[in-house]
N, C-alpha and C positions, 0 to 999 in steps of 0.2 A: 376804760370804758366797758360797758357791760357785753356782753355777746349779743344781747340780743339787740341791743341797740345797734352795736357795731354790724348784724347780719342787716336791720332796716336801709341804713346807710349805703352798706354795699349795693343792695340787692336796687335802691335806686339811685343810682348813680349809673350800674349794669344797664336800666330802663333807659336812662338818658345819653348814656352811650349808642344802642342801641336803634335809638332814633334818630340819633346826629349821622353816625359811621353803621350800617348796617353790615357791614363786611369786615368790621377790626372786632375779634376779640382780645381782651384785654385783664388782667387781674388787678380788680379795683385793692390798690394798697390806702387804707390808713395813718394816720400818724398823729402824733400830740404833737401842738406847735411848741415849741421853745418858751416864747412868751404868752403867757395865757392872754395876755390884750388882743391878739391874734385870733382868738377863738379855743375852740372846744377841742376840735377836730381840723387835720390840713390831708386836703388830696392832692397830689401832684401828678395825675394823670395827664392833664392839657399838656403839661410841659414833655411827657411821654411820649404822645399818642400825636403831638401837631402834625408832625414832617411825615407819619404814617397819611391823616388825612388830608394833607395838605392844604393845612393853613397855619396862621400862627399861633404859639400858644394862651394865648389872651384871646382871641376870637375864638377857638377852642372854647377856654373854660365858660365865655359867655353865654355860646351855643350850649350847652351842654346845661347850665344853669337855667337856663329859658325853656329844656326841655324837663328839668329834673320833676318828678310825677310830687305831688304833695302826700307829705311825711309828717305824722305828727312828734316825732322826734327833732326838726329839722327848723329853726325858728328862722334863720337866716344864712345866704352864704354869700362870701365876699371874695373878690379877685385881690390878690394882693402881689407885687411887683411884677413879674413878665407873665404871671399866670398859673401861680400858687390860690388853690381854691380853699378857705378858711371857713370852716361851718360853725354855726352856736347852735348850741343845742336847745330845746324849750326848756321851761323850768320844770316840768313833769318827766320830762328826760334825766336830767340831774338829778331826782326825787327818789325813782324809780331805782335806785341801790337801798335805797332805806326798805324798803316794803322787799327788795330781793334778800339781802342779809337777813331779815324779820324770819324772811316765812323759809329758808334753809340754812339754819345760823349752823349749821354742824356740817354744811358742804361747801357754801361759800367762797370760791376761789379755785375751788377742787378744779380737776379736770379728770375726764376717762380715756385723754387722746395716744394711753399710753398702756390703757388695759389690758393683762397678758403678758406683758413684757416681764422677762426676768433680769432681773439685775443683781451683780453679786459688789461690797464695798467692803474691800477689805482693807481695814483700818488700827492704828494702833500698834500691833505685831512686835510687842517687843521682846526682846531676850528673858527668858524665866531668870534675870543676875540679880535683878534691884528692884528698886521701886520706881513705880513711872513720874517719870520726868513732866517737867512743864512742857515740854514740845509733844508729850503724849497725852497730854491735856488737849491740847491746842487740839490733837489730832483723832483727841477722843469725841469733842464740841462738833468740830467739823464735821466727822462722818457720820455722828448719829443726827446731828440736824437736815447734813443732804439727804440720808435715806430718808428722813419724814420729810423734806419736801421732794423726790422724786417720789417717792408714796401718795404723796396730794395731786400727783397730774396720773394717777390710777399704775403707776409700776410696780410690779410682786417683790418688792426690795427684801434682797438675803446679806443679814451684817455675817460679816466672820470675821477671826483675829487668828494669826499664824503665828504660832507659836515656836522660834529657832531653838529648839530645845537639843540642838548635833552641834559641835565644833568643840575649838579650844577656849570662849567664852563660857560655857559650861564648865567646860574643865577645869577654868579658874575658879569660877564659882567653887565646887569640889574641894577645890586645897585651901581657899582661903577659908573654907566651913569648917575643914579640919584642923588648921593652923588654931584655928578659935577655941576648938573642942577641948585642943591640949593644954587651952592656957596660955595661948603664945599672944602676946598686944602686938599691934598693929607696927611698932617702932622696933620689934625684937628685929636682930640681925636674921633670923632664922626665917621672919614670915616671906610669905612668896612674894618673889618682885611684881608680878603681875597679878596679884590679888586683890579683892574687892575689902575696903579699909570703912564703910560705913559700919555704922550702932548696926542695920540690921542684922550682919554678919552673925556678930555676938549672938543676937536674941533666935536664929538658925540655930547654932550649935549647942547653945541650951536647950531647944527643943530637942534636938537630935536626944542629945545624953537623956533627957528626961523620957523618951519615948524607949531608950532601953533599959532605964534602970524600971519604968511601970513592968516591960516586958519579962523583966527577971535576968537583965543579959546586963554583965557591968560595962561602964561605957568604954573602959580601955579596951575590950574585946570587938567591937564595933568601928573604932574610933578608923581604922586601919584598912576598913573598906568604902575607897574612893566611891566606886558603886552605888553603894548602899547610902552613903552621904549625897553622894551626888543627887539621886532618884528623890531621897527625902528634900535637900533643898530646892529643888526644881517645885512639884509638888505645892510647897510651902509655897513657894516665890506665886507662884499660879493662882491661888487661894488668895492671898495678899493682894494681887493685881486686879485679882474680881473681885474683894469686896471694895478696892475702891473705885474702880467703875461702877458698881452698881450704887453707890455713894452718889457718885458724879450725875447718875442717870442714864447709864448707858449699858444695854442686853445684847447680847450676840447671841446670833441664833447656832454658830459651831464655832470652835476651837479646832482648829487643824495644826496638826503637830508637823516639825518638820521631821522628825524621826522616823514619820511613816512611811516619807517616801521611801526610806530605805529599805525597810524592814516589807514594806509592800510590794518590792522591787522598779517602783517606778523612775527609779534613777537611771537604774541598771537600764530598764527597756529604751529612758528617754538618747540616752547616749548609742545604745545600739542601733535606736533609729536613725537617730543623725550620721552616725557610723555606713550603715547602709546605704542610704538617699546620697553619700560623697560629699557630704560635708564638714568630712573630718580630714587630718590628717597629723603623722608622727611629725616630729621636729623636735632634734637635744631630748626626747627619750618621754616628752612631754606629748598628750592629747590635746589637738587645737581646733577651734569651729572653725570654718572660715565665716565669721560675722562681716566681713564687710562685702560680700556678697549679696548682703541684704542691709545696706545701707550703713553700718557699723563705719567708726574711723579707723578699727586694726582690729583683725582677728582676736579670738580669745583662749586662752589654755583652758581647758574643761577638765584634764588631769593631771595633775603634776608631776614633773620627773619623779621623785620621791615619792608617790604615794597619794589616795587620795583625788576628792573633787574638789575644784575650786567652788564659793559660793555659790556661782550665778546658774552652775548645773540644779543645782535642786529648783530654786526659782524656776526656770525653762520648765522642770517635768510638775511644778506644782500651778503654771499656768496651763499647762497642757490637759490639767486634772480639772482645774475650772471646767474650759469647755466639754472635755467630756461627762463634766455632770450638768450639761446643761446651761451654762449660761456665759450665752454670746455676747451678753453687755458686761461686762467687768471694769470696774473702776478702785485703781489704789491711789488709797492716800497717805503721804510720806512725806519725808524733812527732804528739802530741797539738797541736802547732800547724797540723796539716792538719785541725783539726774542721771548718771553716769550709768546708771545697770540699765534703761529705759530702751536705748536702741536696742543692747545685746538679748536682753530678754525677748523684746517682741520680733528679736531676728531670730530667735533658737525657736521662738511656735511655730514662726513663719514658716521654720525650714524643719520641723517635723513634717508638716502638709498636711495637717488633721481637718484643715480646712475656715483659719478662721481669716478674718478679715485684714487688712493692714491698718498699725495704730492700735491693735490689740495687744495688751488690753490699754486703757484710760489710764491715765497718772490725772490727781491733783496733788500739788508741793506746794508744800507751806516751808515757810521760813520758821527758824525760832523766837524763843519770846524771854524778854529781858524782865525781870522783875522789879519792881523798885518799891521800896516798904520806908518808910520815916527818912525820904526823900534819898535814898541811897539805893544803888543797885547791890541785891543779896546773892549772892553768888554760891554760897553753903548751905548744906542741909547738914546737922547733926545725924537725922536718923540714914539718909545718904550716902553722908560724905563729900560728895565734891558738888551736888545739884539743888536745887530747888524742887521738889517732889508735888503731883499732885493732889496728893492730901497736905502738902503746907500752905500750897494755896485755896483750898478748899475751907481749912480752919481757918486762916487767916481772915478771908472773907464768909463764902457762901457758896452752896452747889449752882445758885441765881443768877450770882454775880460772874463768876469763873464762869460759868458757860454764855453769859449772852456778849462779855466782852472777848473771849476768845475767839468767837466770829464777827465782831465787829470789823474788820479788819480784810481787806483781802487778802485768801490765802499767802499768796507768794511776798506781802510784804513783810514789814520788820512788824515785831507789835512790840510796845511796851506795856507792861500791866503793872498798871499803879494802885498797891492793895488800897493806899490809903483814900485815894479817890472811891476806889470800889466801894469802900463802907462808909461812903459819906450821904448824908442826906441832902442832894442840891441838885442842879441843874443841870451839874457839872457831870454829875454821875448818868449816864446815859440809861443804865440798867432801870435806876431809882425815876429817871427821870419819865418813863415809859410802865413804869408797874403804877406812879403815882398818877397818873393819865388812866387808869383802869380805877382803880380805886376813886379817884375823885368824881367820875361821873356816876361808881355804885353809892356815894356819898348821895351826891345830887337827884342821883333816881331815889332815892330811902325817903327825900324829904318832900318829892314832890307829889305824893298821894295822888299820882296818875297810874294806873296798872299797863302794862306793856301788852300791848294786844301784836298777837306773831299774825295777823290777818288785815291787818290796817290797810285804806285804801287811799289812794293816791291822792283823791279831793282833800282827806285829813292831814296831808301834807302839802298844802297849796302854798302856805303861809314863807316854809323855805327857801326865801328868795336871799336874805342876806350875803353880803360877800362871805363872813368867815363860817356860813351856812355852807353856803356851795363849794367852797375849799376844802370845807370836810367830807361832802357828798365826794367829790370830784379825786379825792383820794382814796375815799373806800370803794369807789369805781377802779381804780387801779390795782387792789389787791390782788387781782387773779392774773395780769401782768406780769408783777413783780413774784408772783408765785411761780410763773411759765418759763420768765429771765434766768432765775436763784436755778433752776431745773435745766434748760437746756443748758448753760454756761458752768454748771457743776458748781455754783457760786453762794452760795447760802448767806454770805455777807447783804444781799439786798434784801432779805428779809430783814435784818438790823436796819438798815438804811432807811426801809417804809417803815417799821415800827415807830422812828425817833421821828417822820415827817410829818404819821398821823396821830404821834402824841404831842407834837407842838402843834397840829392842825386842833387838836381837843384843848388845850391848855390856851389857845388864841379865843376859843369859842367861847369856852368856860369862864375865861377872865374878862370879857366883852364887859363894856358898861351898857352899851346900846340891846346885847341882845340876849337877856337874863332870860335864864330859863325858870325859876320861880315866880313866874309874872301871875298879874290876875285874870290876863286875858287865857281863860279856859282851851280858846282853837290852839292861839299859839303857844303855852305851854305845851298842850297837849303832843303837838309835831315837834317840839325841843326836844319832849321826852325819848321820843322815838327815833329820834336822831342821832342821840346818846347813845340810848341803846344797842342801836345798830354796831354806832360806832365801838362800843366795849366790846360785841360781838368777835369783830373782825379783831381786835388789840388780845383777845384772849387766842381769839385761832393762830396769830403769828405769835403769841409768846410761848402757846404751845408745841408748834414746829419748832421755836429753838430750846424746846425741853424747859422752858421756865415758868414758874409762876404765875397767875394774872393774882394778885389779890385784891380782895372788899374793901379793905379798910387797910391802911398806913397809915 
């Protein structure tokens, strides 16, 4: 429902409360009824506010109704069972989204209720080893769709991608670059047990040698610095990981290393803090938080007897880093096998005392995602090694497809992505099924030699009385909803959800025998047109929040 309809509504109902109960104030709530037979709109305040006025809520909602001030938004309101108050709206009400989409088609849904806020999502973050995986797909869709629609309710959204460029994952990397350099295949007794056995490997250590024999340095002389290998694969691996993101559609506004914390000392300081505030302590020769002072199920080593921080010490000083540059809202997003770091981290902010909140920062977790190609699940990448990479699913399909059915889905469930459906031209295909709902109405607007006027007034819309009329008005009523829902619930999947309800709401309209838009009757083609229109309006704004296409023609 529009706002501004929704503020007419409230503001009398407020009037009729007011005259019934002079002494109750009350927050007039809203709601869609369940079954549209019911009405437009249901207020259950009577059933609220009786026992406050003392009576019952059925004589409530009648009083209140006999008081309600005349609304032209307001056609009818009806009591339904103990005292559920069911309103219809006029047909100029329902109208009134065509002529709004018209005349702001580039704001439409927005909102400013969030203007100012900064927000940081860090997404993706994987190890500079390999090539990103399909659960970094997954994780790539997801987080650049949330921040365009936390961006549409007015938030200063900041992406960034953390780069684990420290540990013995690197280190692998390292030997298995050089195992390759010298010639050694992946089956030799010699290569490293823990080394990385994808094609990329190989096409690393050719570059390597190639980059010193341009340099003038032969490559056995090179070959021998772990370092020097190391720092060039990493590099590479980073380079590789951003041009297929930027493939994918997705810009990060910083890359933060984790190297820095070290080398900036904020590790060092993050541990001394904890160290001081008494939230440490020795045991077996080892450094330990005490995390379950802040909710944890068992404390955590933060230094190992032997040497060394355990992971979750850098995490702790790289969220600490967040907030002191500013941004109190932070939200990660990650494979539901990071549940387990979620307490400990947001116990180690907590117990710096920098000052942030509890529940900081945000997780959203996604589960992984199963591939299935010429009806079998793929399990291999050649270029890999043991995964399905986000450039095989990309070629496979489309950057289109791979991104609108990676949110189709909510986070935390299983997904299966079936390429072959993805590249199918049908009904079946969800992606297809919503670009051709864009496209079929630029079809129908090309032939209907009506021009789109963004100023059109409500009389020229009188004619839209039909049911699969108003089913469509009544849904592009709801885009600003489902844009506020996808936002506060960090949920981007209901933007998929509306997409596919207002593209069979178009594709119901469209295929009507009763209510052809190429008619001879001038008024009502003329209000089809603009109906359309609208309606491609808002089908273009949500396919662009989830970074996809709208196209002309299919």
């Amino acid at each position: 429902m529009l706002a501004t309809i929704k503020n007419s509504i409230t503001q009398s109902f407020t009037a009729a409360l007011q005259a019934v109960a002079p002494d109750v104030v009350h927050p007039i709530t809203l709601e869609r009824p369940r079954d549209t037979a019911h009405g437009d709109v249901a207020c259950n305040m009577a059933m609220q506010l009786a026992k406050k006025v003392g009576t019952n809520p059925r004589a409530l909602a009648e009083s209140l109704i006999a008081h309600l001030p005349v609304n032209p938004d307001i056609a009818a309101v009806e009591i339904a069972g103990p005292g559920f108050m069911n309103i219809r709206l006029t047909d100029a009400a329902k109208q009134r989204v065509v002529t709004e989409v018209l005349r702001h088609p580039s704001t439409y849904g927005q909102s400013q209720a969030h203007k100012g806020e900064r927000v940081m999502l860090e997404f993706v973050s994987a190890n500079p080893t390999g090539p990103l995986h399909v659960g970094h797909a997954r994780q790539a869709a997801l987080g650049d769709t949330l921040g365009a629609v936390l961006a549409s309710q007015g938030y200063d959204v900041h992406r960034e991608f953390y780069y684990n460029d420290a540990g013995q994952q690197i280190a692998n990397l390292a030997i298995s670059v050089q195992a390759r350099a010298k010639g050694l295949g992946v089956d030799a007794p010699s290569f490293p047990a823990d080394g990385y056995r994808g094609d990329y490997i190989m096409d690393i250590a050719e570059a390597f040698v190639q980059k010193q024999s341009v340099n003038g340095v032969t490559a056995t002389g090179n070959i021998e610095s772990l370092d020097e290998i190391r720092d060039f694969a990493v590099a590479y691996l980073r380079r590789e990981q951003d041009l297929d993101l930027q493939a994918f559609g997705v810009v990060f506004d910083n890359y933060f290393l984790e190297s820095s914390l070290y080398t900036s000392g904020d590790v060092e300081k993050t541990v001394s803090r904890l160290t001081e505030l008494g939230h440490t302590y020795e045991e077996g020769g080892a450094l330990w938080f005490r995390s379950t002072d802040y909710g944890d199920d068992k404390d955590r080593v933060m230094r190992k007897a032997e040497g060394g921080y355990t992971y979750f010490v850098p995490d702790v000083a790289y969220h600490v880093n967040k907030w002191q540059r500013g941004f109190t809202k932070v939200i990660n997003i990650q494979g539901t096998d990071h549940h387990g770091t979620i307490a400990r981290v947001r116990a180690g902010v907590k117990a710096c005392d920098v000052g942030v909140a509890d529940g900081y920062p945000d997780y959203v977790l996604h589960k992984m995602v199963m591939v299935m190609k010429d009806g079998a699940e793929v399990k291999l990448s050649k270029r890999a090694g043991s995964y399905v990479t986000l450039r095989d699913l990309v070629e496979w399909t489309n950057k289109d497809a791979a991104r609108f059915l990676l949110i189709s889905r909510k986070a935390d469930t299983e997904f299966v992505f079936d390429v072959d459906m993805a590249v199918s031209q049908s009904d079946e295909n969800p992606v297809y099924y919503v670009q051709y709902a864009h496209a079929r109405i630029s079809s129908i607007l090309d032939k209907a030699e009506v021009a789109v006027n963004s100023t059109i007034d409500l009389a020229a819309l009188a004619s839209l009385t039909a049911s699969t009329e108003t089913h469509l008005m009544k849904l592009m009523s709801e885009y600003p909803d489902a844009l506020t829902a996808a936002a506060t619930e960090l949920a981007p999947h209901h933007v998929v959800y509306y997409l596919k309800d207002l593209a069979g709401a178009v594709h119901g309209f469209c295929g009507s025998k009763t209510e052809r838009v190429l008619t001879d009757d001038v008024v009502v083609k003329t209000a089809r047109v603009h109906l359309l229109a609208a309606a491609r309006e808002v089908l273009a704004s949500g396919l662009n929040l989830l970074g996809v296409s709208a196209p002309m023609r299919m």
